[in-house]
N, C-alpha and C positions, 0 to 999 in steps of 0.2 A: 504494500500500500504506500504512495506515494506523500511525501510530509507536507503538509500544507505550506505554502508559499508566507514571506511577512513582508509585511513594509517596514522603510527603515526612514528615519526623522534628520535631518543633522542638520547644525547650523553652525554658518562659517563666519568671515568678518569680525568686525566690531558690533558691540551690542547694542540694541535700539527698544525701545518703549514698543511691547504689541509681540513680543518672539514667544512670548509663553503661550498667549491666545490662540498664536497658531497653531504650536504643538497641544494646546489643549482640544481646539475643533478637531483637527484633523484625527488627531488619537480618535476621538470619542464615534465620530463618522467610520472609519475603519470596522472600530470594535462592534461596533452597534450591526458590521455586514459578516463578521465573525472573522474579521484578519487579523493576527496577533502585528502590535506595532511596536517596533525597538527604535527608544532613542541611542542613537549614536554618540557617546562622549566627544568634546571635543571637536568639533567638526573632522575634517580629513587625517587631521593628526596621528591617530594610530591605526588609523583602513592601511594608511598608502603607503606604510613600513610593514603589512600585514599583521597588522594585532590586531584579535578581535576578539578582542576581554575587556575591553573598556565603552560596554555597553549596558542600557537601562531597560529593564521590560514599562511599557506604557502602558495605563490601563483605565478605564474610565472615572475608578477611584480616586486612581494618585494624580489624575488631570483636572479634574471638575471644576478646581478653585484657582488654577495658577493664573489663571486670567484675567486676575487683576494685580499680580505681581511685575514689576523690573526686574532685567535681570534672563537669563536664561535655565530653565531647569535642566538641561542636558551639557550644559557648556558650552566653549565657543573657539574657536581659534583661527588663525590666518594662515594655516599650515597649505599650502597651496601645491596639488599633488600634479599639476602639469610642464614642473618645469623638468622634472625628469619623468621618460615613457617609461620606467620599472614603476614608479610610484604610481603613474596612471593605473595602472595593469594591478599593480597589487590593490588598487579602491576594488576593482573591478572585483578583483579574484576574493577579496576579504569578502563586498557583500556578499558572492556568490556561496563562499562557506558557510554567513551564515545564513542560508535560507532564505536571503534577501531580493525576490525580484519587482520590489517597488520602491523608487526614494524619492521623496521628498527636499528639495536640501530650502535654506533659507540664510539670505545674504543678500551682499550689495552685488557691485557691478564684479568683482573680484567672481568671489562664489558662483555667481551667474555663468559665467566664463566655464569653469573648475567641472560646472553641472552640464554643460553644453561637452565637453572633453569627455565624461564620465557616459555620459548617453552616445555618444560616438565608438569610443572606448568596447564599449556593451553588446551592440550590433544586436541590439532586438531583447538581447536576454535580461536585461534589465528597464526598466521604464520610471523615466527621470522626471521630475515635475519642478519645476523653481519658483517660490515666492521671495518677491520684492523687498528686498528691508533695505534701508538706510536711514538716518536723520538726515543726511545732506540731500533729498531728492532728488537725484540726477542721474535714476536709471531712466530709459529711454521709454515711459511709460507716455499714451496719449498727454495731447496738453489738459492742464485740470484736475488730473488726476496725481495724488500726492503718492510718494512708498509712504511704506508705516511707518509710524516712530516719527516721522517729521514734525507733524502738528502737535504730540507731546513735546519735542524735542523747541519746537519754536514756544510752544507756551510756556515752558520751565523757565528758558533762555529769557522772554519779556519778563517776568518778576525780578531776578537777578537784574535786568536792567536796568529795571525801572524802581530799584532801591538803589542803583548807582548814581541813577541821575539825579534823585534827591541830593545823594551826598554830593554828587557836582558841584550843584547849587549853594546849597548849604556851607560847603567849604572851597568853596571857589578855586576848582580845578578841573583838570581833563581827565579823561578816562580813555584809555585806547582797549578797545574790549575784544579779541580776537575769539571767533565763532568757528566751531567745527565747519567741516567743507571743502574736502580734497581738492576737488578740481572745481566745482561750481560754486555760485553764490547765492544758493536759494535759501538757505537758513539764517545767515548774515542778512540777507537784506531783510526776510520773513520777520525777524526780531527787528529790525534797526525800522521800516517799513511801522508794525503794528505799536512800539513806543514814542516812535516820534523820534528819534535819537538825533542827534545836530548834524550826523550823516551817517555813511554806509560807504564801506571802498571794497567793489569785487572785482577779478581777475577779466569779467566780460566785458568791464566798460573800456577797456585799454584796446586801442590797436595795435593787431601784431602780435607775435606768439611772445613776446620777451615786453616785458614789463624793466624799466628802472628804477632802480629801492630811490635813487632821490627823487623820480617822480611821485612815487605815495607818502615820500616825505615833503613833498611842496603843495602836493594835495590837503592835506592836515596841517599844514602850515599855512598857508592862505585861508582854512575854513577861521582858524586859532585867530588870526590877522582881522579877519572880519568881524569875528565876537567881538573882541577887544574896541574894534573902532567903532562898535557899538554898544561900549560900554558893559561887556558879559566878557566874564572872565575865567567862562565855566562852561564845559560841553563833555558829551560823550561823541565816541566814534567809534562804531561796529566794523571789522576788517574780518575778513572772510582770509580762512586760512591757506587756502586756494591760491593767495598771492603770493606766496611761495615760492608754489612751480612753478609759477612762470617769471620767475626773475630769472635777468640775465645772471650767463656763467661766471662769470667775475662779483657778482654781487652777493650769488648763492655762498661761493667760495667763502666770499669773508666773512660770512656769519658765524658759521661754528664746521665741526668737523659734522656731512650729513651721514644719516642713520639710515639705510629704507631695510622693508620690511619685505618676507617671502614673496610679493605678488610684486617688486623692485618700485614701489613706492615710496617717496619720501616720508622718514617718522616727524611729520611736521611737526608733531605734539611737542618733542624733542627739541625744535628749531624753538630757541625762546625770543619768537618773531616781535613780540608784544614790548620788552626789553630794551629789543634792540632798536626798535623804530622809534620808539621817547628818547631813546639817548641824542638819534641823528636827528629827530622834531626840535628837542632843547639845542642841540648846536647851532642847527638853521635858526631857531630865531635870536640865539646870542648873538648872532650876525648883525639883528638888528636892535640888539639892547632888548631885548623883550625876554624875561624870565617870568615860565609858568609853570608852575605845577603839573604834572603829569603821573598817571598810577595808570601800570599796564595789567591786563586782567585777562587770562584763558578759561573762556566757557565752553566745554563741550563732555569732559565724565561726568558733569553735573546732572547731564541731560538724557546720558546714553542708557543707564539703569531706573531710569526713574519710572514709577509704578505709570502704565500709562490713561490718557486722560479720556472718557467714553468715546469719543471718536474713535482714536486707533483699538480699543477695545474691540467695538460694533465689528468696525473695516478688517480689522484682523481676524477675525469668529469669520468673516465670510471668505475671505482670502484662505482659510485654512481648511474650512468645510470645500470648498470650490478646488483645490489642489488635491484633497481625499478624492472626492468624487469624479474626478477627468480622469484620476491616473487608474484609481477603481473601473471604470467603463472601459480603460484598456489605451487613453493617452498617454501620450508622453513626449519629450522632445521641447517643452514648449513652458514658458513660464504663465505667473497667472496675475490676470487682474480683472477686474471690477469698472464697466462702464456703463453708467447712466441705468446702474441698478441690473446688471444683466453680465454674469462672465462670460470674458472673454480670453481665448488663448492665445500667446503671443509666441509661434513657435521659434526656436531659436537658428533658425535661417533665416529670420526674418528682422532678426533684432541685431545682427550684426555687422560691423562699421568693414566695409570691405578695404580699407585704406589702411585696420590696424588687424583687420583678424578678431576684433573683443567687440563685445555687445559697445553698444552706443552709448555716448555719457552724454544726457539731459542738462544746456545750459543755461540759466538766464539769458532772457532774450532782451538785449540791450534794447532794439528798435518798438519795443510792446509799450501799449499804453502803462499798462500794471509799471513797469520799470519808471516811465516818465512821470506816474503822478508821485509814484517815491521819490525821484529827485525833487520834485517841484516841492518838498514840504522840509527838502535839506535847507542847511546852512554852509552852503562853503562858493566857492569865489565862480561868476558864470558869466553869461555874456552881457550879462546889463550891466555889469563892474563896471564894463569897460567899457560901455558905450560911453557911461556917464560919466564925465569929469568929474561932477561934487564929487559921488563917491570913492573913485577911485583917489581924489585927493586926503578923503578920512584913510585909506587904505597905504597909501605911501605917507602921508604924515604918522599914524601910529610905526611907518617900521622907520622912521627919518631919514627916507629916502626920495627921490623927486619922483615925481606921477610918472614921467618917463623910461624912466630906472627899475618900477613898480612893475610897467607893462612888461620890459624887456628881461624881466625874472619870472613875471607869471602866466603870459598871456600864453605860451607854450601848452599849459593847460588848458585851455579852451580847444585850439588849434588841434590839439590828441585826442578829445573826447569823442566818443564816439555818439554819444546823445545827440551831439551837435552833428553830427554828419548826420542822420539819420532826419535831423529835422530840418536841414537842409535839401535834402534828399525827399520832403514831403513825407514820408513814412509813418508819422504819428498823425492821426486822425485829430487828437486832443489838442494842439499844442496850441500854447497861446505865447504871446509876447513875452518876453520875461520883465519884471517888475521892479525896480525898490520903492517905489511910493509910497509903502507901508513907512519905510524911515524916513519921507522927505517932510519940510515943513509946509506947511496947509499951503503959504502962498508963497509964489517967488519971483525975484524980479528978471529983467532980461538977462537974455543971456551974457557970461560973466565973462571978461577978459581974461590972456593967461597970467598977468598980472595978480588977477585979482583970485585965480587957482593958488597962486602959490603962497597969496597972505593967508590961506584958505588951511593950505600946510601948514605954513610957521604958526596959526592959529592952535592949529591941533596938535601940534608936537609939543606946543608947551602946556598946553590941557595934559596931556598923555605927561608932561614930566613933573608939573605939579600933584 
């Protein structure tokens, strides 16, 4: 008599709000069809050396309740078993021992990847299902559609922020707040976006695959410049960790010695990005006599275990039941998601990047209204600076510099944004003029000589040193 076949569970990556729901739906859908279900410790880590003793029997009992836990009940790891074809082959041959021809796995774009290899690997005899996890959002899922863990991961992320910005205020300083988010900026903006923060810097708004560490230090140097000349001596600034990667090679270099991790990504965590961009913020403005306070802050293990919030709850019970039930009927190949109340299968020929070989990475779309009304509600240096003379004269008097001098350090900013191509380029349906009215006085006289720009400076530079 022939043993009954099992499904096996694992989860790979880093941890996200909503991983226990999965493996709790899915368990309980299985058992309920009479399939015994093994969690797999560890994601890949002891398959793909062939050990398979580091395994959990699942069971409707011991599942019922983890679904409202953080945290993973079977473990978790980045043990990535296709950089060597022995380690492929030993996943394979591990599940096969034990009795396993159904798996589930659960991870980011990494895992995704690992599960597309692992089903190839297989040729029929195994049948492989992938659900969606990250907080940084930016597996290649339709637009709208969030992975799990994000929306806990951004809600966590707003309180933490939004007790910063108090202390901003209260103690009249900056905050450079670095957010989870390897390669995109959809959590960074997500938090920076819903508190309102004084701004948000991600790797999308840059042209060009190479970013400059002084450009996102002149970036936050001009927002700091603007406060100031308007009297606020105090901001937050959300930075997606994703800026990172794409610094150029000589700037990566001088940061620290880099770390990456099995899937040859950088251990940003590690890079003490936050650190080191206040020290080169406080140089650039010692440049101009201006000393601020700055406290650099990394938010992202805050977020990664945290019990998750009924959203990812709800969305994860159906992404888990929807993975039991396809690979149950006999799919596989193909990850899962959830559209407009109705799954859907996204097979894994169909999600991947032919240019790199690996599923697709989902980015903030620079040219989107969603992106333009978030700038619109920033504080940092745009095109109506510079149109206007008053202003940019409060802006070169706080750093004691001429108006001229001003544009020829900062206007290069403009000139690189990409918002600004884009609304040039007509692409934003929304877009309106940009503004300062809000700071000008009610009335004014004619237009002012350049004479009377520059008493406008020597005005304000002595305000600023009084």
């Amino acid at each position: 008599m022939s043993v009954p076949k099992k499904l096996a569970i694992l989860v790979g990556g880093g941890p996200a709000p909503g991983i226990n729901s999965v493996i709790g739906a899915a368990t309980i859908r299985a058992s309920v069809e009479g399939v015994e279900v093994l969690g797999i410790r560890d994601g890949f880590k002891w398959l793909m050396i062939g050990d398979i003793s580091h395994t959990k029997e699942l069971t409707i009992d011991s599942v019922s309740r983890i679904h409202f836990r953080g945290g993973s009940y079977i473990g978790i790891s980045r043990s990535n078993p296709t950089k060597d074809k022995k380690h492929l082959e030993n996943t394979v041959t591990s599940l096969l021992r034990l009795n396993v021809d159904k798996l589930i796995s659960i991870g980011g774009d990494d895992t995704a990847f690992s599960a597309l290899k692992v089903d190839e690997m297989a040729a029929g005899r195994i049948k492989v299902v992938h659900v969606p996890k990250t907080i940084d959002n930016d597996l290649d899922l339709p637009h709208g559609i969030p992975t799990f863990g994000f929306q806990t991961a951004r809600h966590i992320g707003v309180e933490v922020v939004k007790n910063l910005m108090v202390d901003a205020k209260t103690t009249s300083r900056w905050y450079f707040v670095v957010s989870m988010g390897r390669k995109a900026g959809h959590l960074a903006l997500g938090i920076g976006k819903a508190t309102g923060a004084t701004l948000t810097i991600i790797p999308e708004e840059f042209p060009g695959e190479i970013i400059k560490f002084s450009h996102i230090v002149d970036v936050l140097v001009g927002a700091i410049v603007k406060r100031l000349s308007y009297g606020k001596g105090d901001g937050v600034a959300i930075l997606a960790e994703g800026l990172v990667e794409k610094l150029a090679a000589e700037d990566l270099e001088s940061l620290v010695d880099i770390e990456r991790d099995a899937h040859d990504n950088i251990r940003i965590a590690e890079v003490n990005f936050g650190e080191i961009l206040k020290y080169k913020v406080q140089e650039r403005l010692k440049q101009f006599g201006i000393k601020t306070t700055i406290v650099a802050k990394n938010i992202g293990y805050e977020l990664r275990c945290a019990d998750p919030i009924p959203f990812d709850m709800e969305y994860t019970r159906d992404l888990g039941f929807s993975a039991a039930q396809f690979i149950l009927n006999g799919g596989s190949g193909a990850m899962v998601s959830i559209q407009n109340g109705y799954f859907v299968p996204l097979y894994f020929n169909e999600i991947i990047d032919p240019a790199t070989g690996r599923t697709r990475v989902r980015m903030v779309d620079p040219s989107s209204e969603t992106f333009y009304i978030a700038r619109r509600y920033m504080l940092r240096l745009s095109q109506a600076d510079f149109d206007d003379p008053h202003e940019l004269a409060k802006y070169a008097a706080t750093c004691g510099i001429s108006l001229e001098e001003f544009r020829k350090q900062f206007y290069y900013l403009i000139e690189n944004d990409l918002l600004y191509k884009y609304l040039k380029e007509g692409k934003i349906k929304l877009a309106t003029a940009d503004s300062n009215a809000v700071y000008k006085p009610a009335k004014r006289k004619a237009p002012v000589e350049p004479n009377e720009i520059n008493d406008l400076i020597i005005d304000q530079a002595k305000t600023n040193k009084s």
